[in-house]
N, C-alpha and C positions, 0 to 999 in steps of 0.2 A: 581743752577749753573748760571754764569753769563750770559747774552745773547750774541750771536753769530750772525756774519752778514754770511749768506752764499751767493753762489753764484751758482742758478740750471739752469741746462741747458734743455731748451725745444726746442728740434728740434735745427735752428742754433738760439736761440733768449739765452740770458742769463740772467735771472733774481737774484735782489736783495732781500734778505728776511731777515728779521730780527728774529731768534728763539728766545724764553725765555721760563722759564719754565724748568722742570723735564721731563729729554728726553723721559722718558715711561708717560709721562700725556698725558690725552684726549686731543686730536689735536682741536686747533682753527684757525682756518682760520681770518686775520682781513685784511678788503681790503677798503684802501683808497677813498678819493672822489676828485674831482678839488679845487683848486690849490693847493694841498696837494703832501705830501709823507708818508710812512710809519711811519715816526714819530709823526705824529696827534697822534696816539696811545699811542704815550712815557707814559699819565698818566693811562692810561685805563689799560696797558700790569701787570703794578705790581698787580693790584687786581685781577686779573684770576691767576696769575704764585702764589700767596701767596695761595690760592684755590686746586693748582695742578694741576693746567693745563697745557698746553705746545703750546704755542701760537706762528705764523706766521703769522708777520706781513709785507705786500707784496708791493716794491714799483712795481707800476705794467707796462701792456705795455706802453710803450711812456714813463713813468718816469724812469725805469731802461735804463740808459745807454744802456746797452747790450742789450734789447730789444725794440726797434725802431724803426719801420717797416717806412717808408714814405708815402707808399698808405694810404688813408683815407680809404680804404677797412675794412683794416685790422683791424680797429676800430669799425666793424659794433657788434652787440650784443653777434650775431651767435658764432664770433669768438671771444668775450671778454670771453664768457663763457667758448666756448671750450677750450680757452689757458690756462686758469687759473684751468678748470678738469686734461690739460697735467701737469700741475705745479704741483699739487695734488701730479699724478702718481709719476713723477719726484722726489718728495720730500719722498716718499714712503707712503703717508697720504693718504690710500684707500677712507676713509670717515673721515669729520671733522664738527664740529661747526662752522655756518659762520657766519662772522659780516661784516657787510657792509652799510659804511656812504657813502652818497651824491652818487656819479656816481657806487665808490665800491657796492652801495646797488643797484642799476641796475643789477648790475653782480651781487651780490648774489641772487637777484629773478628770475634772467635767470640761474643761476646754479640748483637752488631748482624748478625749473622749466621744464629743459631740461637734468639736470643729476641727479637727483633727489635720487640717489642710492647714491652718494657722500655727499649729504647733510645731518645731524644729525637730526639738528634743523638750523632755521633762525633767527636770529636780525636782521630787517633792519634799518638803522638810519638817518633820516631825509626823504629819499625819496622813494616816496611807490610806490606799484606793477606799473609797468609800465601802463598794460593799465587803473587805476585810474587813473594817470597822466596822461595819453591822453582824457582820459574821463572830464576832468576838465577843462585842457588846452582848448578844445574844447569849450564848454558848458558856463566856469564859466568867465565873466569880469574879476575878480578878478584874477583870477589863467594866464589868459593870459598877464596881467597888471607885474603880478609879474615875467612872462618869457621872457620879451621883450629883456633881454637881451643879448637873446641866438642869437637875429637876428646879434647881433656886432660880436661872437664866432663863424658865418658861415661862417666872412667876410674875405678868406683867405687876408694873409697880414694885412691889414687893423687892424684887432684885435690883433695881434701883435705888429704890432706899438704903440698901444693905450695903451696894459696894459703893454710893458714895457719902452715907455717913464716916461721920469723924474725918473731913479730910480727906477721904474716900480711902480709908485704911484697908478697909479686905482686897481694894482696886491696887493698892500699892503692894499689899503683901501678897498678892499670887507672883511678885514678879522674884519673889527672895530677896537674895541680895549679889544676882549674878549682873544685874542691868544695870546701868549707869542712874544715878539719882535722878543727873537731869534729862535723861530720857524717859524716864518714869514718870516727872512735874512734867515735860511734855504731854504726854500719852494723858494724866489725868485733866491736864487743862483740855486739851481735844474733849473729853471723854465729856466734861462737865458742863458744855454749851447746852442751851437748851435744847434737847430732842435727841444729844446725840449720843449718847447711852443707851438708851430704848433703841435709836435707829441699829447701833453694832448688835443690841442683845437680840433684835428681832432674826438676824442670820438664823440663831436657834430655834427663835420661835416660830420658823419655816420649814426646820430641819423634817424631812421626810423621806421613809424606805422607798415609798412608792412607787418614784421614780427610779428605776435600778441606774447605776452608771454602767454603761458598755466597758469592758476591757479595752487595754491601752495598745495601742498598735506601737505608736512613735518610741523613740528610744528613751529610754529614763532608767534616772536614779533612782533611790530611794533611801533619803539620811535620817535613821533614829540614832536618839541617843537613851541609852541605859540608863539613864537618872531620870526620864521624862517622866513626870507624875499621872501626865493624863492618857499616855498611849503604852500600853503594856506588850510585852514579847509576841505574845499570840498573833495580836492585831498588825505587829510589826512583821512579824515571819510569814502572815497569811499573802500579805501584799500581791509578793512574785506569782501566785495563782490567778491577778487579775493584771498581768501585763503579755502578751504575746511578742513586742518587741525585745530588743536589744536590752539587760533589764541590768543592774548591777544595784547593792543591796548594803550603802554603807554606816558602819556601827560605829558613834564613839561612844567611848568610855570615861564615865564620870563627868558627864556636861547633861544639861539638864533641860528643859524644854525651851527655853530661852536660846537656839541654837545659833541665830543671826548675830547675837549682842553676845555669847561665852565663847563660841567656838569659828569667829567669821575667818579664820585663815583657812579650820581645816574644810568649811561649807565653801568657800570660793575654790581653794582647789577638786574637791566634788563635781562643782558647777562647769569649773573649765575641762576637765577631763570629759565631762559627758559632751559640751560642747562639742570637743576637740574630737569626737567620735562618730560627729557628723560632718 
C-alpha cells in the first residue's frame, strides 16, 4: 500500500511519521539525525517495504511541528528515549526493529539500552554507543578536531544566525554534494520555521556524560563509513566494547556521513541482514 503520513499523539506533543509498508509487516522503527527529516529515508524505506516490512519513519522532537518543547531539558537523552518508547505505545508498535542515523542513533542506543524489551534488533548508522564517543572525544586529537563544531551548536543564538544566514548556506554546505538538492530545500524549509532550528540545535545543548548509556544486550549493527567527517576510527572501533549482544561492525568505503541519501542499497541490505538474524 502506499505510504501514509500519520499524526500520533504522545501526551500533549504531536508527532509526524511517515508509514510504509504492509500494515501487518515486522514494525521498523527509522529515526533521523541533524539537520535532517524523516525523508533522509525516502531511498532506504522502499527496500525494507519490498522485503515486508512495515516501516516508521519519525520526524522527531524539535522537528515535528507538533512536538516542540522549548526547554533544552526536554532534549536531554533520558527523555529522547523515553518519548520515542511513548511513540511506540502510541502507535501500537509494542517492539520493533530500530535504525538509527547520526543523533537518531543516539536515541536508538538509549532505547536498546534503557527499554531494551521494545528493541528487536539495532542498526546504528554513523554514530556509535555513546560512551565510545565519549571515550574518543576525550582520549583521541583526532576525534575532538572533528567535534569542534559542536562548540558553535552550544552557541544559543549565535548558531542560528550562522547556519541560517545567506539562505542558510553553512546549513546547505554540511550536506556536500552527496544529498539530493531537493531534499536539502526540504530539510532547510523544515529547519527555517520559527523555533525549529533552536528546537533540533537544543539535542546538543542537552548533550551530557552524566548520564552513562548501559551497554547494548540486543543484537546489532553497527554501519560507519570512512569518509564520515564527524566520527573518526577510534570512536568507530571502540563501539563493539559497549555491545554484549550478537554485534557485527559494517565499514563502507568512500561514502560519507550522509549514509541514508549516498549509500541506501548498501544500509538496507545491513538493516535486513541484522533483521534476518532475529
Amino acid at each position: 500500500m502506499p505510504g501514509q503520513l500519520l499524526r500520533v499523539d504522545v501526551g500533549d506533543l504531536t508527532f509526524d511519521v511517515r508509514a510504509d509498508g504492509p500494515d501487518d509487516g515486522r514494525p521498523v522503527l527509522l529515526l533521523h539525525g541533524f539537520p535532517e527529516t524523516s525523508a533522509s529515508w525516502a531511498a532506504v524505506t522502499p527496500r525494507l517495504t519490498e522485503a515486508g516490512l512495515r516501516t516508521y519513519a519519525v520526524d522527531q522532537l524539535g522537528y515535528s511541528p507538533g512536538a516542540r518543547p522549548a526547554e533544552v531539558d526536554a532534549y536531554a537523552l533520558t527523555n529522547l528515549a523515553q518519548v520515542t518508547a511513548d511513540l511506540m505505545t502510541a502507535m501500537d508498535v509494542p517492539v520493533a526493529d530500530v535504525v538509527g542515523h547520526d543523533w537518531g542513533a543516539n536515541v536508538a542506543w538509549a532505547l536498546a539500552a534503557w527499554h531494551e524489551d521494545r528493541v528487536r534488533s539495532l542498526t546504528a548508522v554513523s554514530v556509535p554507543h555513546p560512551t565510545a564517543f565519549t571515550t574518543a572525544f576525550r582520549s583521541d586529537p583526532e576525534q575532538k578536531e572533528r567535534s569542534a563544531y559542536i562548540r558553535l551548536f552550544w552557541q544559543q543564538g549565535k548558531a542560528e544566525e550562522v547556519l541560517l544566514a545567506d539562505d542558510a548556506r553553512r546549513l546547505r554546505r554540511m550536506f556536500g554534494d552527496v544529498v539530493p538538492a531537493e531534499a536539502v530545500d526540504e530539510y532547510v524549509a523544515v529547519l527555517s520555521a520559527p523555533g525549529a532550528l533552536t528546537a533540533a540545535l537544543n539535542w546538543y545543548r542537552a548533550m551530557s556524560s552524566a548520564t552513562p548509556v548501559d551497554d547494548v544486550t540486543v543484537p546489532t549493527t553497527y554501519v560507519w563509513s570512512d569518509d564520515d567527517v564527524a566520527i573518526g576510527r577510534r570512536a568507530a572501533e571502540g563501539c563493539a566494547e559497549h555491545v554484549t549482544g550478537d554485534y557485527r561492525f559494517v565499514e563502507l568505503a568512500g561514502i560519507s556521513h550522509w549514509v541514508p541519501e549516498q549509500a541506501p542499497d548498501q544500509l538496507a541490505v545491513a538493516v535486513l541482514d541484522r533483521i534476518a538474524s532475529t
